[in-house]
C-alpha positions in Angstrom: -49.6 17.1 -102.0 -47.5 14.3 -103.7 -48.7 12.9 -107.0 -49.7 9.9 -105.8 -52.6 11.3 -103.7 -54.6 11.0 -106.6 -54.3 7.9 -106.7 -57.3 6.7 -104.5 -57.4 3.1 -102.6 -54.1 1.8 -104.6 -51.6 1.7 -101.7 -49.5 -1.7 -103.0 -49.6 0.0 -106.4 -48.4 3.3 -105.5 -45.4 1.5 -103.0 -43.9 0.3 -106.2 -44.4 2.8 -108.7 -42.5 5.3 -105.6 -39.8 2.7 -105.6 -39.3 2.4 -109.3 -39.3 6.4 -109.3 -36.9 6.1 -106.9 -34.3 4.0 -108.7 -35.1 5.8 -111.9 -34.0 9.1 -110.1 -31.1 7.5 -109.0 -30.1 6.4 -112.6 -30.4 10.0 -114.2 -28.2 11.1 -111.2 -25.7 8.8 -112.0 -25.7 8.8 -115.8 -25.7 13.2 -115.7 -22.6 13.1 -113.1 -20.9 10.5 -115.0 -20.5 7.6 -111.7 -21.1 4.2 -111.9 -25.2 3.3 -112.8 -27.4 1.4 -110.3 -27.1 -2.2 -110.7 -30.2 -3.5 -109.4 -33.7 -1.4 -110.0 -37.1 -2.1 -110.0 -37.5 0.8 -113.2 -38.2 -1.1 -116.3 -39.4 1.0 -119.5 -42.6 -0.5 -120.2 -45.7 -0.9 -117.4 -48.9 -1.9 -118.2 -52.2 -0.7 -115.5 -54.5 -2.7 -115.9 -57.9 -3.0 -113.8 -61.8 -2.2 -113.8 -63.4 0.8 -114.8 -63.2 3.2 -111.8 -60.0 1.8 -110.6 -58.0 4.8 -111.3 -55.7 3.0 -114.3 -54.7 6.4 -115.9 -54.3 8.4 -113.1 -51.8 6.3 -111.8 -50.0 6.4 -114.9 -50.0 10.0 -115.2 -48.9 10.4 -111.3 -46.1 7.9 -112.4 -45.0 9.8 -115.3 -44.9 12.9 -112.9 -42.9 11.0 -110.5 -40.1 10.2 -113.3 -40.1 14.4 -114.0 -39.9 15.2 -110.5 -37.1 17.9 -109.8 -37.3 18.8 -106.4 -34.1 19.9 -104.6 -35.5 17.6 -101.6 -34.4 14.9 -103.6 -30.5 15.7 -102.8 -31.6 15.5 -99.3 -33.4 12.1 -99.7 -36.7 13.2 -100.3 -39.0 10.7 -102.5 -39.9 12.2 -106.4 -43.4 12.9 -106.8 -43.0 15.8 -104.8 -46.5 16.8 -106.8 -45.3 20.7 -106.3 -42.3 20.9 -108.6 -42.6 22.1 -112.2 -41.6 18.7 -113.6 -44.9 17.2 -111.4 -47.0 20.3 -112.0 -46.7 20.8 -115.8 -46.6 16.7 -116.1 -49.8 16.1 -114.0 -51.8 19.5 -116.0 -50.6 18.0 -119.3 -48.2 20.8 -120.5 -44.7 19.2 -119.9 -42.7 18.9 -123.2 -41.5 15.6 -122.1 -44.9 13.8 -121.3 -47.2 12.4 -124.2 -50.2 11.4 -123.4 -52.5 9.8 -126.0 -56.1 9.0 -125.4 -58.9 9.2 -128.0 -62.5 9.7 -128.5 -62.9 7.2 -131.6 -63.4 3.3 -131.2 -60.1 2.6 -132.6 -55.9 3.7 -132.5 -55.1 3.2 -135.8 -51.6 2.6 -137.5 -51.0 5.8 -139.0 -51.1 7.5 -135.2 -49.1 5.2 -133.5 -46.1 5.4 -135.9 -46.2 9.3 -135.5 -46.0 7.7 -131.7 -43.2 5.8 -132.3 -41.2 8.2 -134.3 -41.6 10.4 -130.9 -40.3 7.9 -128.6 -37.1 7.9 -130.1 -36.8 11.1 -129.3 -34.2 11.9 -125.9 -36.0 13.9 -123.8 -36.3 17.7 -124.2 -35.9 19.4 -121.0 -37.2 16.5 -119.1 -35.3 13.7 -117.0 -37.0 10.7 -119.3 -38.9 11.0 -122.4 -42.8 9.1 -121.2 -45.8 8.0 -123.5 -48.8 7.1 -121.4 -51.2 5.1 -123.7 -54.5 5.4 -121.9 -56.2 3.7 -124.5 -53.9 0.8 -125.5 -57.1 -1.8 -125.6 -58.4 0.2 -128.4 -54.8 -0.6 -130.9 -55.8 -1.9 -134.0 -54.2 -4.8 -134.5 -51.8 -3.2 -137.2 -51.3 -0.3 -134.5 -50.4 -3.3 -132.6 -47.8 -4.7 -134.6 -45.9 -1.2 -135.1 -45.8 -0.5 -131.3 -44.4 -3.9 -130.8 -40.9 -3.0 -131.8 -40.6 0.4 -129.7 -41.4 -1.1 -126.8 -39.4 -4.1 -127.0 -36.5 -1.9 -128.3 -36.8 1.5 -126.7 -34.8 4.7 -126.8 -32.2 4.5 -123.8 -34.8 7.3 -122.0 -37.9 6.8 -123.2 -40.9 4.7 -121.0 -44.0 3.1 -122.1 -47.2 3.8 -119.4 -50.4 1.2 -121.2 -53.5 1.5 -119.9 -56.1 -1.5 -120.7 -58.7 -2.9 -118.6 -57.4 -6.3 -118.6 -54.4 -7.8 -119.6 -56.5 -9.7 -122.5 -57.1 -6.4 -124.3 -53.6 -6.0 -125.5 -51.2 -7.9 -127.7 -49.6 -11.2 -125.7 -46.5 -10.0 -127.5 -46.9 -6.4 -126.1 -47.7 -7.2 -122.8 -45.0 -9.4 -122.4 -42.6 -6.9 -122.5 -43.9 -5.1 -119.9 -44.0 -5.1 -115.9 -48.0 -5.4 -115.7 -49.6 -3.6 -112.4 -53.2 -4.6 -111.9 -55.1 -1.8 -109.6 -58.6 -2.7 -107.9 -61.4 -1.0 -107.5 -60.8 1.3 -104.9 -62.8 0.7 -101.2 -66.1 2.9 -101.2 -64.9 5.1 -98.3 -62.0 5.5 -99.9 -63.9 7.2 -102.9 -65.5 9.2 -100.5 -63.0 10.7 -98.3 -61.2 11.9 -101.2 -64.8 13.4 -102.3 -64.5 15.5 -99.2 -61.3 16.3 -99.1 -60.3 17.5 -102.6 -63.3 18.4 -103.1 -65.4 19.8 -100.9 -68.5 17.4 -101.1 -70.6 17.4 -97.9 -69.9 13.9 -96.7 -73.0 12.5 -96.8 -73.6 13.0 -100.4 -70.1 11.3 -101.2 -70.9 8.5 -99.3 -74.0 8.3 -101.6 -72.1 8.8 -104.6 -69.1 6.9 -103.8 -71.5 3.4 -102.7 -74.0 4.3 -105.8 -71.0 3.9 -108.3 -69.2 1.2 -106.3 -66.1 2.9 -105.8 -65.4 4.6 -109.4 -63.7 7.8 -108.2 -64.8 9.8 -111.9 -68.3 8.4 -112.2 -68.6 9.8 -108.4 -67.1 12.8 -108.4 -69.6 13.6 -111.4 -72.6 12.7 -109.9 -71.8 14.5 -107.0 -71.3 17.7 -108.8 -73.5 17.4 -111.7 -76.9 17.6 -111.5 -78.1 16.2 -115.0 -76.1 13.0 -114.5 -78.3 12.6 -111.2 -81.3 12.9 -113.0 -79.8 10.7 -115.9 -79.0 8.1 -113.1 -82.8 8.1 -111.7 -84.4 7.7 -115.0 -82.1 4.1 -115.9 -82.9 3.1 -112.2 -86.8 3.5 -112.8 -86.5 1.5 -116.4 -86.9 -2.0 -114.4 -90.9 -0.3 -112.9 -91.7 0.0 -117.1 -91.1 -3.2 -118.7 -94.6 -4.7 -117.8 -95.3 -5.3 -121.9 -93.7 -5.1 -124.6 -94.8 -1.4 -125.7 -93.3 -0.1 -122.4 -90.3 -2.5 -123.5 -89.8 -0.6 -126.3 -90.1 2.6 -125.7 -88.1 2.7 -122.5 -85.4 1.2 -125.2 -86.2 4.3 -127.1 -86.0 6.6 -124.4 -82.3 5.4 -123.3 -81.0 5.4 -126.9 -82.3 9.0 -127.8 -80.6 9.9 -124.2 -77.5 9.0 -124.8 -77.9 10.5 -128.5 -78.4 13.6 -127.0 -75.9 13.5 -124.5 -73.5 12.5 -127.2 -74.5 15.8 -129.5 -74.2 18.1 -126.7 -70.7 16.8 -125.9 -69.5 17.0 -129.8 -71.0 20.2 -130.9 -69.1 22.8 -129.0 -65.7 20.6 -130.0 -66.9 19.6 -133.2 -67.5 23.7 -134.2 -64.1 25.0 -132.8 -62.0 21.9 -134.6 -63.8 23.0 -138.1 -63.1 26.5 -137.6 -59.7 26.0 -136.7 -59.2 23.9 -140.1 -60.8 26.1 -142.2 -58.8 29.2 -140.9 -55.6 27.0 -141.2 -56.4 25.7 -144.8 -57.3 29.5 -145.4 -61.0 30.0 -146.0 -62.1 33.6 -146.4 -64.0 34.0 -143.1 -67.6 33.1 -141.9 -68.5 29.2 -141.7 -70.5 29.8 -145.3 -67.6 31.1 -146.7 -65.7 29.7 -149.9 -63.1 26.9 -149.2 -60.0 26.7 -151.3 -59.5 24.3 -153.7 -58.3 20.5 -153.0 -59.7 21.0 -149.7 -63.1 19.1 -149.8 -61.0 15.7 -148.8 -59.4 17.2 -145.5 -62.4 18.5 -144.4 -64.7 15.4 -144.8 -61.8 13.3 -143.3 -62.6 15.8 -140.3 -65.8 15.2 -140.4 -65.7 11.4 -140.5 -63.6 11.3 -137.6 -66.1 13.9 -135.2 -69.2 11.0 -136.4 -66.9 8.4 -135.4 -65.7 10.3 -132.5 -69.7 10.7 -131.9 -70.5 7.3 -131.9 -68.2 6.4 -129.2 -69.5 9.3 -126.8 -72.7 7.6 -127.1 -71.3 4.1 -126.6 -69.9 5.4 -123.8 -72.8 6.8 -122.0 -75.5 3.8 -123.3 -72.4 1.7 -121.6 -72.8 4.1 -118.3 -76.3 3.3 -118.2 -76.2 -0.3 -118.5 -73.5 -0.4 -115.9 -76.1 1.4 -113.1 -79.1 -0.9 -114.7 -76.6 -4.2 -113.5 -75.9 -2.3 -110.5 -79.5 -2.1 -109.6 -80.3 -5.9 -110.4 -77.2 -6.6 -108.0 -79.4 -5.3 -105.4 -82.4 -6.9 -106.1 -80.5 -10.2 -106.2 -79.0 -9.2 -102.8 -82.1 -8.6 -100.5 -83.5 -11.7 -102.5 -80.9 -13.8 -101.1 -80.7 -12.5 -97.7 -77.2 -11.3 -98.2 -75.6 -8.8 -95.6 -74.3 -7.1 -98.5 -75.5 -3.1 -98.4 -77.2 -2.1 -101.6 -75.6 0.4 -104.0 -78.7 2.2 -104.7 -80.4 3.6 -101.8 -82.4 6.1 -103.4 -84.0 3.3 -105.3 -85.0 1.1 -102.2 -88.5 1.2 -103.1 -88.0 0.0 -106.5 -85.6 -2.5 -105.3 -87.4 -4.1 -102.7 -90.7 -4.4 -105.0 -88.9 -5.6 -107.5 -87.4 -8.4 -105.2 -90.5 -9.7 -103.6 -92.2 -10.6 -107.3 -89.6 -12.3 -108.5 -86.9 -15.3 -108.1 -83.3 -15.0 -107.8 -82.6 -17.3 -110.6 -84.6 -14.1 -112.3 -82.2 -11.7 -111.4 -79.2 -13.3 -112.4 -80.9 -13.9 -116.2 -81.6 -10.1 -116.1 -77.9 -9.2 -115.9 -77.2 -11.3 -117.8 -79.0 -10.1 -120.3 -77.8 -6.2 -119.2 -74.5 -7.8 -119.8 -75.0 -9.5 -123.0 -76.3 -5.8 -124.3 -72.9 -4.5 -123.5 -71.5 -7.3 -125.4 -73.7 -6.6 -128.4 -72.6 -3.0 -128.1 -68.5 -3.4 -128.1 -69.8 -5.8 -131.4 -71.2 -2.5 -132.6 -74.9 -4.0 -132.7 -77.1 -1.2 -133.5 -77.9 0.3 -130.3 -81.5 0.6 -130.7 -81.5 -3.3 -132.1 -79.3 -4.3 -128.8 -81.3 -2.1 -126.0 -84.8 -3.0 -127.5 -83.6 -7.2 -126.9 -82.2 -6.1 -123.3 -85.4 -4.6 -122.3 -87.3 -7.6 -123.6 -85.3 -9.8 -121.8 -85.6 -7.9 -118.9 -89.7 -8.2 -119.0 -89.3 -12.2 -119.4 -87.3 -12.4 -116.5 
């Protein structure tokens, strides 16, 4: 299986990353038998992916970075890298290749103190691999003082070394930064797209992808987890049933309150397995006795609540992240009532939900549907502002009552 299979409904995408992989093949080649380098190539050393959530933007980038570590002897015979078999795909694609940084993070924020450590690797010529690659999954979430210190590696890079950013649009990252690099802009991939990969890597009966795969509108990681887990079904038919409880404001209100302590909860479950094993690991390496009431050494009060900021800020996000989720099949739903209220030919996304849809169409305008996401929308908004959540939801659901 090549690496680029993983890369679902991105076909114009994946023709030129294979090129550039291509022409950067052929420029290691040349440079490690000492003959004359290429002299035309579409390899630059910065890229920036850049499309909607769902579209695929750091798989791609990973599949690239792959691609450049490809070692396949089918090369010599004029076989294409990304061979997806080879050590330099496989420990590249499972994240263990010694060559291949990649950085996401589960704060709100890259600050400047990370990137430089980032920087100060980049310089580095490559290990074992054929190019030394950063992929940035988050690059929309650079301070701009992160920013400003990436600025000069990538407009300056080591001879080897490529930049892989991932934003979800071009406006999320530093004109000055995105001006240096080549800028691929993937969609959101076709519904059946997202389904027949379902099936065939893995396993799903084909009927339930084709649900999943339409219910998310084509995001290959929201639908591979509701197909698979069962809590995020049930966490997807209790937002689709919020538009049935916001006859008065009391229903308002505590369907807000319901949605914010969900994602809460969902947020604590996700950080307390990793927030235990990260503070036991730092306490054994700053050399507490043994036991988590144990005695800590001195001067090591400050490390530990710098740990612990970072797992409440690390926290916070998770729970952005999943209130942003929600919202995300709340708009979803509202797109459907707007379609059968306007006679569109359109399928809805939410078929379980027909019942809800269609009542929720025939007592109201269309003009009331579009206010209604907007005002999903402008919760979103008020979220990435960092409103408080409870504050932003409890307006949304208000909104959503006036219509």
């Amino acid at each position: 299986m090549a690496v680029w299979d993983d890369v679902v409904g991105q076909d114009r995408v994946t023709e030129q990353l294979a090129a550039a992989a291509r022409d950067a093949d052929a420029f290691v080649t040349a440079a490690a038998a000492g003959t004359a380098l290429p002299s035309a190539s579409k390899m630059t050393h910065a890229w920036l992916f850049t499309g909607p959530p769902g579209a695929g933007r750091d798989t791609a980038a990973r599949a690239f970075a792959a691609a450049l570590q490809c070692v396949s002897p089918d090369r010599a015979l004029g076989g294409a890298p990304g061979c997806g078999f080879c050590d330099g795909c496989h420990t590249a694609l499972v994240g263990t290749h010694a060559d291949v940084e990649v950085v996401r993070t589960d704060l709100l924020s890259i600050g400047v103190k990370d990137t430089r450590d980032l920087v100060r690797r980049s310089i580095l010529s490559p290990a074992s691999g054929r190019w030394q690659v950063i992929v940035l999954e988050d690059a929309d979430r650079l301070t701009e003082g992160a920013g400003n210190v990436l600025l000069k590696a990538v407009e300056e890079p080591a001879p080897r070394t490529v930049w892989l950013l991932c934003a979800p649009s071009i406006e999320d990252v530093l004109p000055t930064i995105r001006s240096r690099c080549r800028h691929l802009v993937l969609r959101t991939p076709p519904v059946q797209a997202v389904a027949d990969a379902l099936v065939r890597r893995d396993g799903i009966d084909p009927q339930v992808a084709e649900a999943v795969a339409r219910a998310t509108q084509g995001q290959m990681d929201r639908a591979r987890r509701l197909a698979t887990d069962e809590q995020a079904r049930a966490r997807r038919a209790a937002v689709l049933k919020l538009p049935l409880r916001v006859d008065d404001v009391g229903g308002c209100l505590k369907a807000a309150q319901e949605l914010v302590d969900a994602a809460t909860e969902d947020a604590k479950q996700l950080s307390e397995e990793l927030d235990g094993k990260e503070t036991e690991e730092l306490r054994a390496a700053l050399g507490a006795s043994g036991g988590a009431g144990s005695r800590m050494p001195r001067g090591t009060a400050g490390v530990m609540k710098d740990l612990a900021d970072r797992q409440k800020r690390r926290s916070t996000r998770t729970q952005r992240d999943t209130l942003d989720l929600a919202l995300t099949d709340l708009a979803g739903f509202y797109r459907d009532v707007l379609a059968v209220q306007v006679g569109t030919s359109v399928a809805i996304a939410n078929v379980e939900a027909r019942d809800a849809v269609e009542r929720i169409a025939s007592g109201s305008r269309p003009e009331n549907s579009l206010r209604r996401i907007e005002a999903v929308l402008a919760c979103r908004e008020a979220l990435d502002r960092n409103v408080a959540p409870l504050l932003a939801v409890e307006a949304m659901t208000l909104a959503l009552r006036a219509g």
